[in-house]
PDB file of N, CA, C and O in Angstrom, chain B, residues numbered from 101:
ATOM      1  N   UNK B 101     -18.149  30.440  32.156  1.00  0.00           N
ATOM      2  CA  UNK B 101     -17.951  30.499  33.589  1.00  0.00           C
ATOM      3  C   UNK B 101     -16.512  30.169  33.974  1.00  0.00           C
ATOM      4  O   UNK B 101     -16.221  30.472  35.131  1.00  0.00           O
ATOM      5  N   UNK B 102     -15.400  29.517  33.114  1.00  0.00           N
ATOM      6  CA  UNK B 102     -14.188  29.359  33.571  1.00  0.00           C
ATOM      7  C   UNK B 102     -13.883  30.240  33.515  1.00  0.00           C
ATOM      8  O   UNK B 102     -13.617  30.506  34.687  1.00  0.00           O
ATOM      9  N   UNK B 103     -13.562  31.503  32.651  1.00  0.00           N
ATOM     10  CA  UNK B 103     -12.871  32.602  32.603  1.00  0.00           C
ATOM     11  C   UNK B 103     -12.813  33.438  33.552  1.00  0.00           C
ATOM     12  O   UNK B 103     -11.971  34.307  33.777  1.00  0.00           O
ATOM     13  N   UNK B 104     -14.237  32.997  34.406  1.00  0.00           N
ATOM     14  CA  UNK B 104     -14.620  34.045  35.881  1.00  0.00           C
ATOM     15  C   UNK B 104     -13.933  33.298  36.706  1.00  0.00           C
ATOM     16  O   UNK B 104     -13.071  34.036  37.184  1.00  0.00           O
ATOM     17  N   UNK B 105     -13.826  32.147  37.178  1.00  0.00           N
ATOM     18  CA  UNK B 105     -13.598  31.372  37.490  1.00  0.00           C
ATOM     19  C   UNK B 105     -12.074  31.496  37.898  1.00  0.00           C
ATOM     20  O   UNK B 105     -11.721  31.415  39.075  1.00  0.00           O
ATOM     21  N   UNK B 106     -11.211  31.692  36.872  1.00  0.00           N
ATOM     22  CA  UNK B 106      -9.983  31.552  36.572  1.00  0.00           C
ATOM     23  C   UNK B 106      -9.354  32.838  37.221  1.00  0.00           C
ATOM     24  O   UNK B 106      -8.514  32.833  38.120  1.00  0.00           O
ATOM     25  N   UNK B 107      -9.949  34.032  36.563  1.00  0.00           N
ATOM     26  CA  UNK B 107      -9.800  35.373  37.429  1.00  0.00           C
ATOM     27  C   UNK B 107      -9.691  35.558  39.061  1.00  0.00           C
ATOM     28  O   UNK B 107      -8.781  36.071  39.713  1.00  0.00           O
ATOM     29  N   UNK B 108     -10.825  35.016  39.464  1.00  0.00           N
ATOM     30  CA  UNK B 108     -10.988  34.888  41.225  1.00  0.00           C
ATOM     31  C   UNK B 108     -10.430  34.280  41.187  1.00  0.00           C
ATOM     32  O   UNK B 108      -9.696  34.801  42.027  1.00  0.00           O
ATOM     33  N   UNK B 109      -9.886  33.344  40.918  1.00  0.00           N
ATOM     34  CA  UNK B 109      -8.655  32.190  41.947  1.00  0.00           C
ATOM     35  C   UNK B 109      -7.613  33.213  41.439  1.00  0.00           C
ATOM     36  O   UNK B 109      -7.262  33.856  42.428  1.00  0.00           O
ATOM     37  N   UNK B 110      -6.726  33.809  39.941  1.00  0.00           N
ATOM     38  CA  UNK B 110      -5.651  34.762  40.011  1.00  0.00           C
ATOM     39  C   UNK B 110      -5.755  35.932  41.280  1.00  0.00           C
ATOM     40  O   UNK B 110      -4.784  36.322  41.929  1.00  0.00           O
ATOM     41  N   UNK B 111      -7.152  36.380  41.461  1.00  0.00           N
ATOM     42  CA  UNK B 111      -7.124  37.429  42.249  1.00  0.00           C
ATOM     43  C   UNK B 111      -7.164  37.044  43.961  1.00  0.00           C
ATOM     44  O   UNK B 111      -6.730  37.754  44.868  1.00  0.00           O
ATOM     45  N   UNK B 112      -7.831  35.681  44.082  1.00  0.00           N
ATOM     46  CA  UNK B 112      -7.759  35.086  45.643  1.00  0.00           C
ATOM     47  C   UNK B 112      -6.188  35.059  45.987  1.00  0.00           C
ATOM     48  O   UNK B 112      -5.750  35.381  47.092  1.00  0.00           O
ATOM     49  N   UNK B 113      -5.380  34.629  44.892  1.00  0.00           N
ATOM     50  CA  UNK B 113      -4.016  34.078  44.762  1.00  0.00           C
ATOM     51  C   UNK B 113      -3.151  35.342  45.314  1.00  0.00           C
ATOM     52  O   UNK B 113      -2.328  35.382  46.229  1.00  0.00           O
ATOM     53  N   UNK B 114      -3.662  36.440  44.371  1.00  0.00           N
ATOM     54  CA  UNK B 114      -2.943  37.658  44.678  1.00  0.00           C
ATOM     55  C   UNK B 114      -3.348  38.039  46.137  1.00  0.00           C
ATOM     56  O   UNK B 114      -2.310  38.228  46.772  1.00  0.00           O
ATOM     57  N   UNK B 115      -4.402  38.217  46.877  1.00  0.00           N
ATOM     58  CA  UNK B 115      -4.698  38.907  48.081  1.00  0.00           C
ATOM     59  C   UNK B 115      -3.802  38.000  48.874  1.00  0.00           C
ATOM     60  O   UNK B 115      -2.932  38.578  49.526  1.00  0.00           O
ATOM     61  N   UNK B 116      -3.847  36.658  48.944  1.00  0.00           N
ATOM     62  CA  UNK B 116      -3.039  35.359  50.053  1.00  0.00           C
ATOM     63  C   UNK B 116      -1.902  36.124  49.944  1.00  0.00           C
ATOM     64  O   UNK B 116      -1.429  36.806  50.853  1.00  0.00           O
ATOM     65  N   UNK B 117      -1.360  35.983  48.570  1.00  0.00           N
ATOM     66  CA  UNK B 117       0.137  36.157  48.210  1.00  0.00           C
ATOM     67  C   UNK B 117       0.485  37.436  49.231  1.00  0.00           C
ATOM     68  O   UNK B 117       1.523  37.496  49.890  1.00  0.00           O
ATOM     69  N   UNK B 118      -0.146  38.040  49.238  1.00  0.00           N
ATOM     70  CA  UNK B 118       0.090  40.143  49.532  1.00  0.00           C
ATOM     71  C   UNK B 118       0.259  39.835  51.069  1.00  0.00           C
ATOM     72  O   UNK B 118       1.217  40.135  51.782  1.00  0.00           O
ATOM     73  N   UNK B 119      -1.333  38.914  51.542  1.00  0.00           N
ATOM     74  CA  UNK B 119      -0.988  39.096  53.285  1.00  0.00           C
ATOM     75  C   UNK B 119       0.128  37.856  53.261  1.00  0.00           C
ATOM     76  O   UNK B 119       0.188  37.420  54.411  1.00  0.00           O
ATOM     77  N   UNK B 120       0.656  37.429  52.750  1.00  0.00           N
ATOM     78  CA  UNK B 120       1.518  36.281  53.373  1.00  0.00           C
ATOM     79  C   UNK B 120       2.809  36.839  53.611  1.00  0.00           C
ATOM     80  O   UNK B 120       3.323  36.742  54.726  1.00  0.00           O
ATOM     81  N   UNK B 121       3.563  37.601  52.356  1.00  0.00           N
ATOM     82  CA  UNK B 121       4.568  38.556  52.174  1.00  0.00           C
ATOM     83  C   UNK B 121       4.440  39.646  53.662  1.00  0.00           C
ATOM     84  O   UNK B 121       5.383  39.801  54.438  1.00  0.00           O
ATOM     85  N   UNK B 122       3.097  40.309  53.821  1.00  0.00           N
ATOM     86  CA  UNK B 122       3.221  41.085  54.814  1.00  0.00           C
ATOM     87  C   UNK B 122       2.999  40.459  56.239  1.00  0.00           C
ATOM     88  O   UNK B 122       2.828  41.251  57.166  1.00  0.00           O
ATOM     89  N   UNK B 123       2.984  39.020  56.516  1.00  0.00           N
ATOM     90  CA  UNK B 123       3.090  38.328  57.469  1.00  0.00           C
ATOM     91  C   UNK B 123       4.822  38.057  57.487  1.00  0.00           C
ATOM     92  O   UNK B 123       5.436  38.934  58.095  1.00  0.00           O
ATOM     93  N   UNK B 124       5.454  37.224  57.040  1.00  0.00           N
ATOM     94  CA  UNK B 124       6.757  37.361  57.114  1.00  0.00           C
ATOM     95  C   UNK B 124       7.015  38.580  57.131  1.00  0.00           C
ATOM     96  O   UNK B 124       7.044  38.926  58.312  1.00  0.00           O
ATOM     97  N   UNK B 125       7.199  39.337  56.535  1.00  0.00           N
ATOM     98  CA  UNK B 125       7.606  40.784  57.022  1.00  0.00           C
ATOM     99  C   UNK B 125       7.404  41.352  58.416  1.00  0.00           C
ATOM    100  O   UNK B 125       8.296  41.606  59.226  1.00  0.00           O
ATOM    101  N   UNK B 126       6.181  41.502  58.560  1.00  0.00           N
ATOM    102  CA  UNK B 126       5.958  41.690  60.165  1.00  0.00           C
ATOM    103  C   UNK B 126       6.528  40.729  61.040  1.00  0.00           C
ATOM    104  O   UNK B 126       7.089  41.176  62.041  1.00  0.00           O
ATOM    105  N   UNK B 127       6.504  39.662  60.893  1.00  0.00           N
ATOM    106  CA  UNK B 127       7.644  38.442  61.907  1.00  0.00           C
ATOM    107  C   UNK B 127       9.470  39.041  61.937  1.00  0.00           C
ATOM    108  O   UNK B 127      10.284  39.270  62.832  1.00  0.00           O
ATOM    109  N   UNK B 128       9.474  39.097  60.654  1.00  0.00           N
ATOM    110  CA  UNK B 128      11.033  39.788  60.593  1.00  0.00           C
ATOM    111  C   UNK B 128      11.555  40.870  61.261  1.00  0.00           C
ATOM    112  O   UNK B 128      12.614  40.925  61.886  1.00  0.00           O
ATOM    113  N   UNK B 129      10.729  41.731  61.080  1.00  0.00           N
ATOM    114  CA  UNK B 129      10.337  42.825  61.545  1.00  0.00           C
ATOM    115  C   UNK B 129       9.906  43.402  62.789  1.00  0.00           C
ATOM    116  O   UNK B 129       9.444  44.537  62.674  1.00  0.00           O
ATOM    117  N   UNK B 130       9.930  43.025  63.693  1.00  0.00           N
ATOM    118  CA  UNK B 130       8.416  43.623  64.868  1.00  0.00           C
ATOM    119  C   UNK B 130       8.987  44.821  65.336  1.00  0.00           C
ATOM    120  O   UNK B 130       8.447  45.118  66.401  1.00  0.00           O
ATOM    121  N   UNK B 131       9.715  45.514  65.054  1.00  0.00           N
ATOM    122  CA  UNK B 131       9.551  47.424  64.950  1.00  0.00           C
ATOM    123  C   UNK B 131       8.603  47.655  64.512  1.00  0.00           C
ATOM    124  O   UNK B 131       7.575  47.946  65.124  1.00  0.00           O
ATOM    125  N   UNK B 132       8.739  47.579  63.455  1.00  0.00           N
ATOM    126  CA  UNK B 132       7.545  48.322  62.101  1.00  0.00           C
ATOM    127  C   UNK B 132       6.055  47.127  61.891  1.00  0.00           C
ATOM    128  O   UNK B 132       5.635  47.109  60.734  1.00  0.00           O
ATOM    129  N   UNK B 133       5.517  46.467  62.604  1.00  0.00           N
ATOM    130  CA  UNK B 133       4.208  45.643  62.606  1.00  0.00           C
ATOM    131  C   UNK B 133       3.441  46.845  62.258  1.00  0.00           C
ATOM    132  O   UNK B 133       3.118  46.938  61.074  1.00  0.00           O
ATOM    133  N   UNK B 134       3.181  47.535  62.846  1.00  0.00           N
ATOM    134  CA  UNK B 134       1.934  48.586  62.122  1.00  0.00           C
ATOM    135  C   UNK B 134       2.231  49.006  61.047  1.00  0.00           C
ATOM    136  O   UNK B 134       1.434  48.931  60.112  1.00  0.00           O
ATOM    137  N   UNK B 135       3.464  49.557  60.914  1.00  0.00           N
ATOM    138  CA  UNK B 135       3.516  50.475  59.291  1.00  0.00           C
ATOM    139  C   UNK B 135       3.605  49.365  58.233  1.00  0.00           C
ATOM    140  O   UNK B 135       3.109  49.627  57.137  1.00  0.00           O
ATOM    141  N   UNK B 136       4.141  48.224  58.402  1.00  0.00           N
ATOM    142  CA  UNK B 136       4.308  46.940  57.217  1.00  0.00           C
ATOM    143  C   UNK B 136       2.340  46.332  57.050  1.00  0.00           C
ATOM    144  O   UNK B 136       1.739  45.962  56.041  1.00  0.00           O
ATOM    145  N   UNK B 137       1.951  46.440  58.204  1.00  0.00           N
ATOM    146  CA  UNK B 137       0.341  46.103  58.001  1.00  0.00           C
ATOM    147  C   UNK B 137      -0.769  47.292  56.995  1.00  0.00           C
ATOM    148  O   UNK B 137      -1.739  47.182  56.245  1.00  0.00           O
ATOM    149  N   UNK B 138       0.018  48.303  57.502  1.00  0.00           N
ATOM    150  CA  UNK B 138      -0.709  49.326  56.836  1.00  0.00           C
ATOM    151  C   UNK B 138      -0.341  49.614  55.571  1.00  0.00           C
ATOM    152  O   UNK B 138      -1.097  50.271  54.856  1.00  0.00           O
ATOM    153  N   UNK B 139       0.954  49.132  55.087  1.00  0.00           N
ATOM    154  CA  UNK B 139       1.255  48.958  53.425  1.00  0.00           C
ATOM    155  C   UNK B 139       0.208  47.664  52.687  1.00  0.00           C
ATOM    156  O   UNK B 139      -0.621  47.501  51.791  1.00  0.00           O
ATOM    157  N   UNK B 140       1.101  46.754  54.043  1.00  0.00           N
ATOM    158  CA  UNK B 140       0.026  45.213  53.179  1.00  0.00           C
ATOM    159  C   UNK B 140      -1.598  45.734  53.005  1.00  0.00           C
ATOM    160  O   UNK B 140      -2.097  45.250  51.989  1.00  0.00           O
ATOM    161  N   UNK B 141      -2.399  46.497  53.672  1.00  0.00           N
ATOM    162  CA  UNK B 141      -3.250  46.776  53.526  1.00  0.00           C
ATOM    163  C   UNK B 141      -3.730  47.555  52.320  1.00  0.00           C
ATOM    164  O   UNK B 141      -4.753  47.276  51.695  1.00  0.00           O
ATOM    165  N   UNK B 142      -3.069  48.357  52.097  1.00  0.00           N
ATOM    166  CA  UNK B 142      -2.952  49.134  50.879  1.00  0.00           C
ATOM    167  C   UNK B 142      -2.394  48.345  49.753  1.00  0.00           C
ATOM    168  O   UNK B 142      -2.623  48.566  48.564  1.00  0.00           O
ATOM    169  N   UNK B 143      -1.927  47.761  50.051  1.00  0.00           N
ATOM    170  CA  UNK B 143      -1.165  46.774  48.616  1.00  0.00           C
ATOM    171  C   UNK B 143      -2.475  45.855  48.122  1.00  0.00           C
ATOM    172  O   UNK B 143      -2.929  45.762  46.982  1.00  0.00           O
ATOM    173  N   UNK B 144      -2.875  45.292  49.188  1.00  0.00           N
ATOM    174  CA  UNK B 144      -4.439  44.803  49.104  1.00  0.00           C
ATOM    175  C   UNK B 144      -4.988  44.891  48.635  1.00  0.00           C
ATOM    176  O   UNK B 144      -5.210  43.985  47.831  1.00  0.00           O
ATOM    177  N   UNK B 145      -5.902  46.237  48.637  1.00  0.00           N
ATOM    178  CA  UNK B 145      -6.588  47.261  48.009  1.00  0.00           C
ATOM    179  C   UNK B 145      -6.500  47.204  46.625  1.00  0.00           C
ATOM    180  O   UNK B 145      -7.337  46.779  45.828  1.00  0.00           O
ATOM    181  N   UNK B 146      -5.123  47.796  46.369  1.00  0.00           N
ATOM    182  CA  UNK B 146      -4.801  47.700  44.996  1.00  0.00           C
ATOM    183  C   UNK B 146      -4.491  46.452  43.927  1.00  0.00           C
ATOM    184  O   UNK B 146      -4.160  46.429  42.742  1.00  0.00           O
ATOM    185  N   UNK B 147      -4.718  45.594  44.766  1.00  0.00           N
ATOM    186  CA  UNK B 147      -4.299  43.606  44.113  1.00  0.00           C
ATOM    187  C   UNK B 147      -5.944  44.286  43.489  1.00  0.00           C
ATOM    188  O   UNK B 147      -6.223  44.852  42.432  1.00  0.00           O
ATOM    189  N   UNK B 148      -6.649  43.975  44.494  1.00  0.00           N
ATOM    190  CA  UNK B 148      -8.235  43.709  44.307  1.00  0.00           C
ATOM    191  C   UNK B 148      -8.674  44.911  43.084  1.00  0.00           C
ATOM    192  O   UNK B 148      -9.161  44.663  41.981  1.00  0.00           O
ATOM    193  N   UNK B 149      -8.376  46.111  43.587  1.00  0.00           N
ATOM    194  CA  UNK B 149      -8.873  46.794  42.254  1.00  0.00           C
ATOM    195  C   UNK B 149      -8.457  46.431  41.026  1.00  0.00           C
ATOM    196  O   UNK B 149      -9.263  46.497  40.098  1.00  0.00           O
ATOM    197  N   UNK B 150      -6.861  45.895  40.755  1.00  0.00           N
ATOM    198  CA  UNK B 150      -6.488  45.703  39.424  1.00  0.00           C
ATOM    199  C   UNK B 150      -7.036  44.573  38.970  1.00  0.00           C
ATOM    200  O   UNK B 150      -7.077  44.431  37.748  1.00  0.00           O
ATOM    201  N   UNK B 151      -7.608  43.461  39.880  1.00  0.00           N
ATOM    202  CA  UNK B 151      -8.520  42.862  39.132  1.00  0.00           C
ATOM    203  C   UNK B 151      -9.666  42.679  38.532  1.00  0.00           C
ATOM    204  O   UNK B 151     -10.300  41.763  38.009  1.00  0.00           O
ATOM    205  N   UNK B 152      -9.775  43.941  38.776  1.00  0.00           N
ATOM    206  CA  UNK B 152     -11.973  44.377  38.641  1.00  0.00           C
ATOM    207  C   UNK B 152     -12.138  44.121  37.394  1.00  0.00           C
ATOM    208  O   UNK B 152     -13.061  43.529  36.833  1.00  0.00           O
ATOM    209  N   UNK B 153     -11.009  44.689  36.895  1.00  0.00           N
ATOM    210  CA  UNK B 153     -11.519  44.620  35.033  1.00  0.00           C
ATOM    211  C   UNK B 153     -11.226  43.338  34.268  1.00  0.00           C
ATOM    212  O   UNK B 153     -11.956  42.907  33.376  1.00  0.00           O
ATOM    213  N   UNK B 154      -9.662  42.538  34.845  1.00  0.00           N
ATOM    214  CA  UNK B 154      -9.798  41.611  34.105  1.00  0.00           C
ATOM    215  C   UNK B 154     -10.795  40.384  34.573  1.00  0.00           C
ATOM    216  O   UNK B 154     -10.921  39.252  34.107  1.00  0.00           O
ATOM    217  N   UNK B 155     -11.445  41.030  35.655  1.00  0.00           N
ATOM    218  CA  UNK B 155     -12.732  39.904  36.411  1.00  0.00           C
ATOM    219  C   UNK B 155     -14.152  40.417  35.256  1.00  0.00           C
ATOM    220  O   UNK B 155     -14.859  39.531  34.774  1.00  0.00           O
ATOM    221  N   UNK B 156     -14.351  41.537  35.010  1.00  0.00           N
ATOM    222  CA  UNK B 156     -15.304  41.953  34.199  1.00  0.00           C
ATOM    223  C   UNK B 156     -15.091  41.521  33.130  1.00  0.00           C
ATOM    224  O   UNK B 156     -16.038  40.854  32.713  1.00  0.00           O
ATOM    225  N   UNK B 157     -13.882  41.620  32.161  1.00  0.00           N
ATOM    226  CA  UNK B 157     -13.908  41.244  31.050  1.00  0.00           C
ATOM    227  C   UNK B 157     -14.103  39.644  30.819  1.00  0.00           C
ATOM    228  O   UNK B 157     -14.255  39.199  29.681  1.00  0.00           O
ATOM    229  N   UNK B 158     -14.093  39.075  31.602  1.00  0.00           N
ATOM    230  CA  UNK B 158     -13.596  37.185  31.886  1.00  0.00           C
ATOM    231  C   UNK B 158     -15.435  37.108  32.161  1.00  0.00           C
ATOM    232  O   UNK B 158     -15.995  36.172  31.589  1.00  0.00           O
ATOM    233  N   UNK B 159     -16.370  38.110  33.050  1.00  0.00           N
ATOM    234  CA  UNK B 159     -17.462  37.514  32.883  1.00  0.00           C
ATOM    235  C   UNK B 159     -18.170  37.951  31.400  1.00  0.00           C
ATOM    236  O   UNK B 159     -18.874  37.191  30.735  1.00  0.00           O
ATOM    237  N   UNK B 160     -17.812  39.386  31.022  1.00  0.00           N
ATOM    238  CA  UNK B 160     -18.323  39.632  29.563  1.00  0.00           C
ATOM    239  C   UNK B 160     -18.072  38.643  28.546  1.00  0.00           C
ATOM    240  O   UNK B 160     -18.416  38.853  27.383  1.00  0.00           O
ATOM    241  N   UNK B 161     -17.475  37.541  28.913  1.00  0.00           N
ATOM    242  CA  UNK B 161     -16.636  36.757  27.861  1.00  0.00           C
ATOM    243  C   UNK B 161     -17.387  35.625  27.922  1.00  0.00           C
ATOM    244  O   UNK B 161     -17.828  35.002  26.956  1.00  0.00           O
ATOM    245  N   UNK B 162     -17.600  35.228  29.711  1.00  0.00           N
ATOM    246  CA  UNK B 162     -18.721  34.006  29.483  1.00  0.00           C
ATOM    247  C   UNK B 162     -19.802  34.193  29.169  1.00  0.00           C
ATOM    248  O   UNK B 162     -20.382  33.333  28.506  1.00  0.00           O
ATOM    249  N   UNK B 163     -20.383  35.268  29.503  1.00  0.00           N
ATOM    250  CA  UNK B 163     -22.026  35.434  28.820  1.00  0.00           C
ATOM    251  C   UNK B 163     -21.969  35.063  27.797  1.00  0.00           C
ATOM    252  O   UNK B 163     -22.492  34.058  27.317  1.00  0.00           O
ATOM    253  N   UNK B 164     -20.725  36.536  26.888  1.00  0.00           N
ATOM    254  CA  UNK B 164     -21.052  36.554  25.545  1.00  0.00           C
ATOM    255  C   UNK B 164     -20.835  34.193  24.921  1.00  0.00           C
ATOM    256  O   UNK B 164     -21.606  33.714  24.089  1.00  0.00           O
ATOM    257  N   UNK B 165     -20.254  33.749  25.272  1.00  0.00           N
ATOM    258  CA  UNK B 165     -20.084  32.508  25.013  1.00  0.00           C
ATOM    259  C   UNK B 165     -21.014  31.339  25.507  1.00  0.00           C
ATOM    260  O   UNK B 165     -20.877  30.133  25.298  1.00  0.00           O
ATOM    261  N   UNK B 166     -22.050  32.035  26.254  1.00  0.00           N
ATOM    262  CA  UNK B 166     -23.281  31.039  26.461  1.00  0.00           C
ATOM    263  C   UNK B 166     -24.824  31.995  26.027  1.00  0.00           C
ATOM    264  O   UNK B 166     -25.960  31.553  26.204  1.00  0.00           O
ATOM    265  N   UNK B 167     -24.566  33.064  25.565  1.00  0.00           N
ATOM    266  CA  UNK B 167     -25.973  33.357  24.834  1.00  0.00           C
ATOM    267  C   UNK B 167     -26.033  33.052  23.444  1.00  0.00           C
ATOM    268  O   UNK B 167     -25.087  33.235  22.678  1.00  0.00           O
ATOM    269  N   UNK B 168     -27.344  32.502  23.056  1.00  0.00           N
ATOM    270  CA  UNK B 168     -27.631  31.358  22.081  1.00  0.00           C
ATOM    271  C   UNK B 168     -27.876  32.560  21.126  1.00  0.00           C
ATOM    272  O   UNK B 168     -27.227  32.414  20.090  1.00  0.00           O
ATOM    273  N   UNK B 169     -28.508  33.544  21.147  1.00  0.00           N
ATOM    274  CA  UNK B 169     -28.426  34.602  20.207  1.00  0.00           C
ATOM    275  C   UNK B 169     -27.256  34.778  18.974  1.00  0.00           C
ATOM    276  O   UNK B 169     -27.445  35.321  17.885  1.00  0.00           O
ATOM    277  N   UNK B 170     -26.165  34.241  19.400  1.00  0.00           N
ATOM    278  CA  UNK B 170     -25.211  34.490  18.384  1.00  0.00           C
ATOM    279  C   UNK B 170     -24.905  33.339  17.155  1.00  0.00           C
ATOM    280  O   UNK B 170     -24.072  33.576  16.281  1.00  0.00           O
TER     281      UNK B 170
END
C-alpha cells in the first residue's frame, strides 16, 4: 500500500504544482486569464494521465507483495 500511496501524493503534487504555476501566471498576466487557464487545464489532464500507469504499476506491486500465495 505505500507504493500507491507514494504515487497519489507524486501525482496530487503534480496537479497543485500545474494549478499553482497557472495561478501566478494568470495574476501576471490578466490579458491572457482564459487562454493561460485553458493550457493549465490541459496541462492537468496530462499530469493525471501520465500518472495512470505509474499509479497501476505501484498498486500491481502492492498486491503482488501482500498475497500469501507466493
Amino acid at each position: 500500500m505505500t507504493r500507491t500511496i507514494t504515487e497519489l501524493l507524486h501525482l496530487l503534487i503534480g496537479v497543485v504544482g500545474t494549478l499553482a504555476i497557472g495561478a501566478i501566471c494568470a495574476r501576471a498576466v490578466p490579458q491572457a486569464v482564459n487562454e493561460i487557464w485553458q493550457v493549465t487545464g490541459g496541462v492537468t489532464i496530462i499530469v493525471i494521465f501520465m500518472g495512470i500507469r505509474p499509479l497501476r504499476l505501484a498498486w500491481r506491486g502492492d498486491r503482488a507483495a501482500a498475497d500469501p500465495r507466493d
